[in-house]
C-alpha positions, 0 to 999 in steps of 0.5 A: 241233325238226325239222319233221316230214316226214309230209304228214299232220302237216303245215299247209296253209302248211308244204306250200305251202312245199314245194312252192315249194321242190321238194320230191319226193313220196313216195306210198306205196302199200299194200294191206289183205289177210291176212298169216297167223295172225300178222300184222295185215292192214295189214302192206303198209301199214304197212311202206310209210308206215314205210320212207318215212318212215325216208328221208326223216328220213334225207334230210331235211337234203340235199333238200326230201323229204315223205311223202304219206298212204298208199294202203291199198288196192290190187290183191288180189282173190287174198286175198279168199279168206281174208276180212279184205282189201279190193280195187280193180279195175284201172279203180278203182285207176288212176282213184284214183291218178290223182286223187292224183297230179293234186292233188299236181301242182296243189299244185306239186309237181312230183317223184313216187315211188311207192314200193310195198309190195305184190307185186301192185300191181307189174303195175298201176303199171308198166302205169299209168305211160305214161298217168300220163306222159302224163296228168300233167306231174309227173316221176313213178317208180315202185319197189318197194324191195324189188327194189333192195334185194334182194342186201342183204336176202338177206345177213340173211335165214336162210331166203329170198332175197326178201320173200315173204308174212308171212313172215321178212322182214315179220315181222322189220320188223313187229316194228320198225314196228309191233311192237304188231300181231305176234301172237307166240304165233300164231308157231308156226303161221306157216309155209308153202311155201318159194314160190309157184310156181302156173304153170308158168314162162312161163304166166299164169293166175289162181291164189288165194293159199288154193290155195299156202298154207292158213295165209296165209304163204309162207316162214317168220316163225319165223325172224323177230326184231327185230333182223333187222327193225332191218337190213331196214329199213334195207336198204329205206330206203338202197335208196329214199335211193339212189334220190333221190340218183341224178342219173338217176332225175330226169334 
């Protein structure tokens, strides 16, 4: 039976190995907040952890690839509103990310991608990664896939170009990666504003999610099926395989 590629299913022994060998890192990163009436609150979580996975299974046999334990907490103070998430602050979330990346690289490890599931974890990363390059030795990216794999997620998407929030593109995957958690009876109810555009464009300001959305959800998860999720999912995962194939993204 192949070895699993998931850090946590892992020996000490069986990492120590990796790390002799080259393998990169995958970290995922998360967060712990509402997703609609429909949705558990670790749907980030969940979908981070399950696309990383999904690549690195895919890669296994080419390159030295493992799965560190997911981060479950991030940057999410605009859900605190609705109850049910957890947030970190900017000093809080860099320091704990800089403590994981320095254990993996006194391990050995020497190749790092964070792969994000959270659209507002996206700021904090790339402001963090100067420091990170500059604190650390390890060859260290950073990508939410859902950018990359973006023009092929809108080509099985009915009602959205992009993942939104708890919307057709979560709930689809969720129904693949964790089908158990969807509320399917609470999907009638699982519907909001098309975006979310608090600001106009070019202005900055502090808006919570509660005042774009009362239910929680921006876009439409009625339109959302299984097997949508199976072809999103899949969008994610080449997306992140495209990555660690690239000779530039380590170069």
């Amino acid at each position: 039976m192949a070895q699993s590629v998931m850090w946590k299913e892992l020996t000490a022994a069986d990492l120590r190995e990796k790390a002799q060998a080259g393998a990169i890192v995958l970290l995922p990163v998360g967060s712990m907040e509402q997703h609609g009436p429909h949705l558990p609150v670790g749907v980030d979580t969940f979908l981070s952890e399950g696309v990383c996975k999904a690549a690195a299974e895919a890669i296994a046999a080419e390159a030295a690839v493992v799965v560190a334990p997911t981060l479950w907490c991030g940057m999410a103070e605009h859900h605190m509103a609705y109850g049910g998430t957890f947030t970190l602050d900017i000093p809080t979330y860099r320091a704990v990310l800089l403590c994981l990346l320095e254990s993996l690289e006194r391990h050995g490890f020497k190749r790092v991608l964070i792969v994000n599931g959270h659209g507002g974890n996206i700021a904090a990363l790339g402001a963090f990664l100067p420091d990170f390059a500059r604190e650390t030795g390890l060859a260290l990216r950073v990508t939410t896939p859902y950018e990359p794999a973006q023009q092929a997620m809108s080509e099985i998407l009915e009602d959205q170009k992009r993942v939104h929030h708890a919307c057709e593109a979560e709930t689809s995957m969720m129904m693949v990666l964790a089908p158990d958690t969807v509320r399917r009876e609470k999907l009638a109810e699982a519907h909001g504003p098309p975006h979310w555009t608090p600001q106009p464009a070019g202005v900055a300001r502090y808006v919570s999610f509660r005042d774009a959305t009362a239910s929680g959800v921006i876009g439409d998860a009625r339109r959302a099926s299984a097997q949508k999720g199976e072809k999103l999912v899949a969008a994610v995962r080449d997306a992140i395989l495209a990555i660690l194939r690239d000779p530039r993204t380590w170069s």
